[in-house]
KELUMLO-193395 format. One record per residue: residue number from 1; residue in one letter; x, y, z of N, C-alpha, C, O in turn. Coordinates in Angstrom, 3 decimals. Example, Ala and Ser with C-alpha at 12.3 -4.5 7.8 and 13.67 -1.06 7.14 Angstrom:
{seq: 1; type: A; nxx: 13.190; nyy: -5.690; nzz: 7.800; caxx: 12.300; cayy: -4.500; cazz: 7.800; cxx: 13.200; cyy: -3.300; czz: 7.800; oxx: 14.236; oyy: -3.319; ozz: 8.465}
{seq: 2; type: S; nxx: 12.850; nyy: -2.250; nzz: 7.080; caxx: 13.670; cayy: -1.060; cazz: 7.140; cxx: 12.900; cyy: 0.030; czz: 7.870; oxx: 13.409; oyy: 1.138; ozz: 8.039}
! end
This chain:
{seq: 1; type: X; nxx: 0.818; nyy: -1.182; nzz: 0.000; caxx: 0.000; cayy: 0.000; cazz: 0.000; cxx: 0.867; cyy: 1.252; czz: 0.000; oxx: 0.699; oyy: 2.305; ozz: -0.615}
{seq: 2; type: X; nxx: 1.579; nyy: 0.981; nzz: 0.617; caxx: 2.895; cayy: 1.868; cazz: 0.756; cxx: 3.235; cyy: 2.733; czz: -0.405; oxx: 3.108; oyy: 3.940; ozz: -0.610}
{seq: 3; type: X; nxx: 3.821; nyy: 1.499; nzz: -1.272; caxx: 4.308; cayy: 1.925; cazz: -2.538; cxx: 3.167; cyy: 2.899; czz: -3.416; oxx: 3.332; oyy: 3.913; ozz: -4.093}
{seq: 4; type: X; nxx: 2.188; nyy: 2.260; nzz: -3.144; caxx: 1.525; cayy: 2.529; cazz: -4.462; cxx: 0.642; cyy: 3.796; czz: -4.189; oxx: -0.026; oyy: 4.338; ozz: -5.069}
{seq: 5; type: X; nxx: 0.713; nyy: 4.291; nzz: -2.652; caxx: 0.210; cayy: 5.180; cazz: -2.462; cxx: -1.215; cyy: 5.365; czz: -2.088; oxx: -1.871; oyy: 6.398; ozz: -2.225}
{seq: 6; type: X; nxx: -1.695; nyy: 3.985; nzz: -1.491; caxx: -2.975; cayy: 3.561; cazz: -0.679; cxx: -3.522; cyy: 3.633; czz: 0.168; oxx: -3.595; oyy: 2.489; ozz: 0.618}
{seq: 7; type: X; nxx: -4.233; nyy: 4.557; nzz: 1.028; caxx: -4.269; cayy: 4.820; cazz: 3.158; cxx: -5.331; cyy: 4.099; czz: 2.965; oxx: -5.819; oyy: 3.738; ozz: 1.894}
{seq: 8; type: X; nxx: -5.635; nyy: 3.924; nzz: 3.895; caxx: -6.279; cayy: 2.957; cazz: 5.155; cxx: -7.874; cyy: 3.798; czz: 4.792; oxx: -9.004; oyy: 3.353; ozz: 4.591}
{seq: 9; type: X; nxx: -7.438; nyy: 4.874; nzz: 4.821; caxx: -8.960; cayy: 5.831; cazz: 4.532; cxx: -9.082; cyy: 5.411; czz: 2.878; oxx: -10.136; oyy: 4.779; ozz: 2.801}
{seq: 10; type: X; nxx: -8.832; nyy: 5.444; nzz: 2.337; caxx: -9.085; cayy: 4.741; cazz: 0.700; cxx: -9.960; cyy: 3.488; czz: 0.519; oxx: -11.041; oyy: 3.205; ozz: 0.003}
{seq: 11; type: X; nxx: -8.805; nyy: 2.771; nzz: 1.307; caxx: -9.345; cayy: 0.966; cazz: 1.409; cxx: -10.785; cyy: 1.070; czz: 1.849; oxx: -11.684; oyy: 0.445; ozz: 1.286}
{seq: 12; type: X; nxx: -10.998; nyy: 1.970; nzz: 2.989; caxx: -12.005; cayy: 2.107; cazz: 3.893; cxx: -13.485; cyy: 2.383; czz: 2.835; oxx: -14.545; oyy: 1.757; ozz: 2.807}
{seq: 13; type: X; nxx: -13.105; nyy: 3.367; nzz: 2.174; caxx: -13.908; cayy: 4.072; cazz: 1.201; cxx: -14.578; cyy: 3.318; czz: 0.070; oxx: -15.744; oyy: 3.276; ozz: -0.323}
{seq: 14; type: X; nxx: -13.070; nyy: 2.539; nzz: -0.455; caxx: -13.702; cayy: 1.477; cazz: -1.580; cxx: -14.916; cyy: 0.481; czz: -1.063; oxx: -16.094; oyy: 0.350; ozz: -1.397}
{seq: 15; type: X; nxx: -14.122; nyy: -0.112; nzz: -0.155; caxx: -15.170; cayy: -1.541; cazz: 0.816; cxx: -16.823; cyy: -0.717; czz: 1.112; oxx: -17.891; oyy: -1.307; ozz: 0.947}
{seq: 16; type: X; nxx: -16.681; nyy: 0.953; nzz: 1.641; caxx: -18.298; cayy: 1.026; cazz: 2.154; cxx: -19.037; cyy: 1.768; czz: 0.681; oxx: -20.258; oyy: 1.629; ozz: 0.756}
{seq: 17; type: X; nxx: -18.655; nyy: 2.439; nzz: -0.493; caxx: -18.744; cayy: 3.286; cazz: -1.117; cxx: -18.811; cyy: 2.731; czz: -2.509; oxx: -19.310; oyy: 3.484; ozz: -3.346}
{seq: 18; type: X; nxx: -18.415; nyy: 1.590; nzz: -2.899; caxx: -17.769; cayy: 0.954; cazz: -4.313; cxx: -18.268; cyy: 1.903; czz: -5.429; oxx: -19.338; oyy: 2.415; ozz: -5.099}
{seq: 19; type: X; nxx: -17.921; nyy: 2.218; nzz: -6.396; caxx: -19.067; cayy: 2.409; cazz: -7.640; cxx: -19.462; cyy: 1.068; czz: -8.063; oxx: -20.620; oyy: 1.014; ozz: -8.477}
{seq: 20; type: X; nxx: -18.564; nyy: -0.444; nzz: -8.074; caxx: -19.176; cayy: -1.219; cazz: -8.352; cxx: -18.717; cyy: -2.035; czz: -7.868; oxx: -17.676; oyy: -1.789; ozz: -7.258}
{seq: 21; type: X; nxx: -19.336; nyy: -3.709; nzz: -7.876; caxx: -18.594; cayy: -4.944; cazz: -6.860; cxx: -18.690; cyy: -6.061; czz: -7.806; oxx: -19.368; oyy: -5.922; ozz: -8.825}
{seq: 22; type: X; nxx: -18.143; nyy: -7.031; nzz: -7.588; caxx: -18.465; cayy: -8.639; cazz: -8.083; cxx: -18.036; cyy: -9.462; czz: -6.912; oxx: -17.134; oyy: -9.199; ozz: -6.117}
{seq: 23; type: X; nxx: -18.897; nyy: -10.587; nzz: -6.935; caxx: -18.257; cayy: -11.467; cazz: -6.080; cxx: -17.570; cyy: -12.461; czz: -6.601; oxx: -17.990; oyy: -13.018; ozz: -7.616}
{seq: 24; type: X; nxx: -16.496; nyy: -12.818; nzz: -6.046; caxx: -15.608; cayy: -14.237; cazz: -6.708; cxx: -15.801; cyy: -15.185; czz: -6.034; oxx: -16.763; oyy: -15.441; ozz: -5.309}
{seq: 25; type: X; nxx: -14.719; nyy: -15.862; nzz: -6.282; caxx: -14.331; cayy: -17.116; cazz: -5.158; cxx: -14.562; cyy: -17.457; czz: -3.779; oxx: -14.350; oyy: -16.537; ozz: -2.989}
{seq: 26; type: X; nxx: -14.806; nyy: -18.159; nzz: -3.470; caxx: -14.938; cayy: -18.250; cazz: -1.316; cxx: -15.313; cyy: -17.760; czz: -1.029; oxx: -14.951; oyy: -17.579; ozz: 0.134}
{seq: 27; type: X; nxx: -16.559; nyy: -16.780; nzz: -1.495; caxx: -17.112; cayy: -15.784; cazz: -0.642; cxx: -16.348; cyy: -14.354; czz: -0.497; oxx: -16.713; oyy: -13.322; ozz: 0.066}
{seq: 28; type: X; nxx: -15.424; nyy: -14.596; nzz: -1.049; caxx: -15.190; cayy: -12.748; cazz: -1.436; cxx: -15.927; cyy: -11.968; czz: -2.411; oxx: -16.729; oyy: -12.353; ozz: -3.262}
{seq: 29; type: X; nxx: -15.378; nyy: -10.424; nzz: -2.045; caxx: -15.857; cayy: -9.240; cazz: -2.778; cxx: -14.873; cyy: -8.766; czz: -3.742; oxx: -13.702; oyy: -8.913; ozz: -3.390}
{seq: 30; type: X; nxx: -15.058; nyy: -8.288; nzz: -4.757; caxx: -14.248; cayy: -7.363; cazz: -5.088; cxx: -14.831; cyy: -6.509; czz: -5.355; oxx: -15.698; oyy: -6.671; ozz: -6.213}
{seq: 31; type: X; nxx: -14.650; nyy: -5.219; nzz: -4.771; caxx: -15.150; cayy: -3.808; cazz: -5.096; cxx: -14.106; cyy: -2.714; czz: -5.904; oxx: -12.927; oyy: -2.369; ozz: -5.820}
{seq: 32; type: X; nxx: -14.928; nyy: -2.493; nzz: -6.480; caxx: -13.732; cayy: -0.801; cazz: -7.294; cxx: -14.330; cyy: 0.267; czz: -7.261; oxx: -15.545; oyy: 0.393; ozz: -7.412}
{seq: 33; type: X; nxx: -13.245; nyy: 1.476; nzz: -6.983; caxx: -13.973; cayy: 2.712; cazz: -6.787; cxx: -12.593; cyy: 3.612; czz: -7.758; oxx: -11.461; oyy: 3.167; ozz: -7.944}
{seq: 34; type: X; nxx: -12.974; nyy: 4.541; nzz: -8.097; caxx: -12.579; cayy: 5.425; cazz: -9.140; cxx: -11.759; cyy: 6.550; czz: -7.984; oxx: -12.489; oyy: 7.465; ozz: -7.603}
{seq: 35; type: X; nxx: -10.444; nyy: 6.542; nzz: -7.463; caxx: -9.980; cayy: 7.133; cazz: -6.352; cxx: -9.053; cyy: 8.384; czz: -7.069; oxx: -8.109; oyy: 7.789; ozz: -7.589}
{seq: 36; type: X; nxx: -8.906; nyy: 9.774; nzz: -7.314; caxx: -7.861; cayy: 10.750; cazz: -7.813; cxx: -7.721; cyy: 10.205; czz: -8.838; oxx: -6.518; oyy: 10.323; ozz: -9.070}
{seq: 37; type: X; nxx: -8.216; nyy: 9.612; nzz: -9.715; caxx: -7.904; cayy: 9.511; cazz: -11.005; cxx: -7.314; cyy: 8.171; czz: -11.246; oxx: -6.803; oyy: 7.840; ozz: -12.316}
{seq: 38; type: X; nxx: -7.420; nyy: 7.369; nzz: -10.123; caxx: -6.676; cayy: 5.550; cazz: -10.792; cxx: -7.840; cyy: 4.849; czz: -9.803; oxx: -8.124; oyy: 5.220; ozz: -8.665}
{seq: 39; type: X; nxx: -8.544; nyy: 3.528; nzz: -10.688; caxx: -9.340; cayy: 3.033; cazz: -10.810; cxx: -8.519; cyy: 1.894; czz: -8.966; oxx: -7.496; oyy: 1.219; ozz: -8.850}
{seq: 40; type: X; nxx: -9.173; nyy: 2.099; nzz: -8.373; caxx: -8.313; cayy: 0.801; cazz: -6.783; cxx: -9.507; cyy: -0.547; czz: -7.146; oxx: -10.524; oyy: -0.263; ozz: -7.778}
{seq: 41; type: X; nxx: -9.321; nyy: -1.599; nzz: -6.806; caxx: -9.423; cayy: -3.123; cazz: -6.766; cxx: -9.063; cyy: -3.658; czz: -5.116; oxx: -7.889; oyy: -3.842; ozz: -4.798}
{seq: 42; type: X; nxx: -10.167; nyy: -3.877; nzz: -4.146; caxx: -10.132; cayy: -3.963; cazz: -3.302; cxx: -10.369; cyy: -6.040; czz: -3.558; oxx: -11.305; oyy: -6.535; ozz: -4.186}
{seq: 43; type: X; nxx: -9.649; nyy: -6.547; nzz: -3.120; caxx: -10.619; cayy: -8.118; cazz: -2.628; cxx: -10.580; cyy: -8.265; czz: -1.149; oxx: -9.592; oyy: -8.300; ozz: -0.416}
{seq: 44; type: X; nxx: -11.708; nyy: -8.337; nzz: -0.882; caxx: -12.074; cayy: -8.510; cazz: 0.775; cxx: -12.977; cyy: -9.841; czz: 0.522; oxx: -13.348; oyy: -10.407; ozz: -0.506}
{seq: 45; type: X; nxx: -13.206; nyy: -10.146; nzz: 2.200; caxx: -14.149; cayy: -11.518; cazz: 2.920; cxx: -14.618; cyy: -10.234; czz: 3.847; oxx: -13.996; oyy: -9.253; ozz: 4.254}
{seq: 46; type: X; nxx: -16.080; nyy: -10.697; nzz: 4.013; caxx: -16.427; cayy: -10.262; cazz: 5.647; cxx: -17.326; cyy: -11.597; czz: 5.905; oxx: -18.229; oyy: -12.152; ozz: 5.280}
{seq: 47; type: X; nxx: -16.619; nyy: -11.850; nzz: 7.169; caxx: -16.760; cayy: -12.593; cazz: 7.900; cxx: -17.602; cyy: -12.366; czz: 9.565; oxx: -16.708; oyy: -12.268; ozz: 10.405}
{seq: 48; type: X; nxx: -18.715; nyy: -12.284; nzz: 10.090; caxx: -19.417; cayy: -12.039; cazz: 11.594; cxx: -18.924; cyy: -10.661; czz: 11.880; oxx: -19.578; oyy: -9.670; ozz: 11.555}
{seq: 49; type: X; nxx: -17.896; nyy: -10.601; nzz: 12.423; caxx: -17.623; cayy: -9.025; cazz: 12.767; cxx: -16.922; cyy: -7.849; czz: 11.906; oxx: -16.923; oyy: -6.618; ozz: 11.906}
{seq: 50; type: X; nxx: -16.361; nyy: -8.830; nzz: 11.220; caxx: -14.737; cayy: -7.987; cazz: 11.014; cxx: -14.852; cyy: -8.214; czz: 9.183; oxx: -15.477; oyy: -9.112; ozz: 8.618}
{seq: 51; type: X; nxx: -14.119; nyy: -7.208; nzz: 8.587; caxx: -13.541; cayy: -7.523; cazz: 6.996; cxx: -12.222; cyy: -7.732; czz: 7.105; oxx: -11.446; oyy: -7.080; ozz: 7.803}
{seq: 52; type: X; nxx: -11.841; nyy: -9.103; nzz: 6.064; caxx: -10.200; cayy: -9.157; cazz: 6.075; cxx: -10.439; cyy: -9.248; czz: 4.198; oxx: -11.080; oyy: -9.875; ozz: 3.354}
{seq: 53; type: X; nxx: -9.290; nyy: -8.002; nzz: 4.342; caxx: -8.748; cayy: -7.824; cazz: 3.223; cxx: -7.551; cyy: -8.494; czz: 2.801; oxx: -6.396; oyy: -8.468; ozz: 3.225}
{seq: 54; type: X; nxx: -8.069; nyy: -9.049; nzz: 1.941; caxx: -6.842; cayy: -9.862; cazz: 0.724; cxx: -5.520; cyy: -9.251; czz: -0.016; oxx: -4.295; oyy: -9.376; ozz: -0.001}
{seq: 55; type: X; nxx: -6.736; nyy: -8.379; nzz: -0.793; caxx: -5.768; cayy: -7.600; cazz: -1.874; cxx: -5.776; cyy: -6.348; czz: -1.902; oxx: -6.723; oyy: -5.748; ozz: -1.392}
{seq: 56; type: X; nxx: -4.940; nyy: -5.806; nzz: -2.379; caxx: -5.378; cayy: -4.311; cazz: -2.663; cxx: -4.422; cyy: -3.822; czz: -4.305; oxx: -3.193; oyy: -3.816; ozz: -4.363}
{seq: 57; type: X; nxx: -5.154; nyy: -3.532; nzz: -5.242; caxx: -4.695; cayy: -2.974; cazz: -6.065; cxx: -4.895; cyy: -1.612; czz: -6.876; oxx: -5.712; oyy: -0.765; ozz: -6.514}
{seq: 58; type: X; nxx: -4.138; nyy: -1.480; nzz: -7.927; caxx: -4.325; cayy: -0.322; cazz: -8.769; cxx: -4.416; cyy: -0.583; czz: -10.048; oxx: -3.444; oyy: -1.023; ozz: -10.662}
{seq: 59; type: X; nxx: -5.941; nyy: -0.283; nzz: -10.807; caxx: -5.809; cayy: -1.474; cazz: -11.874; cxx: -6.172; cyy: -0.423; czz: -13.160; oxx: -6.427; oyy: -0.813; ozz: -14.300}
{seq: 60; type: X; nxx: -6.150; nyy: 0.498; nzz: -12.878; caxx: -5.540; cayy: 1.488; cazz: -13.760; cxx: -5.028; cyy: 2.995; czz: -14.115; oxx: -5.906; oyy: 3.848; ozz: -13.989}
{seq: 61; type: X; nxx: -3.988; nyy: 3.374; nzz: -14.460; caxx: -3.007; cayy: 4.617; cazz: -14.192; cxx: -2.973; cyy: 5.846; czz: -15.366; oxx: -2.240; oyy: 6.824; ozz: -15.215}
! end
């Protein structure tokens, strides 16, 4: 996240806010939201209390 220039408030944003989602595999999400101008790729699970996030990407620049 570091690198690519990702906060915690972003991730946060994609997961409650998406413009859009699909679900995949095992019961994950993937949500994308259109963030400053590069498209983010969140894959999360929520599970009873909590979301654990998988992935986090940047899927276009």
């Amino acid at each position: 996240m570091k690198w690519r220039k990702i906060s915690e408030d972003d991730i946060e944003e994609v997961i409650n806010n998406p413009d859009y989602y699909e679900y995949s595999v095992y019961g994950r999400i993937n949500a994308f939201k259109m963030i400053q101008g590069r498209l983010l790729k969140i894959t999360y699970k929520a599970e009873e209390n909590e979301i654990i996030v998988i992935t986090v990407m940047v899927k276009g620049m």
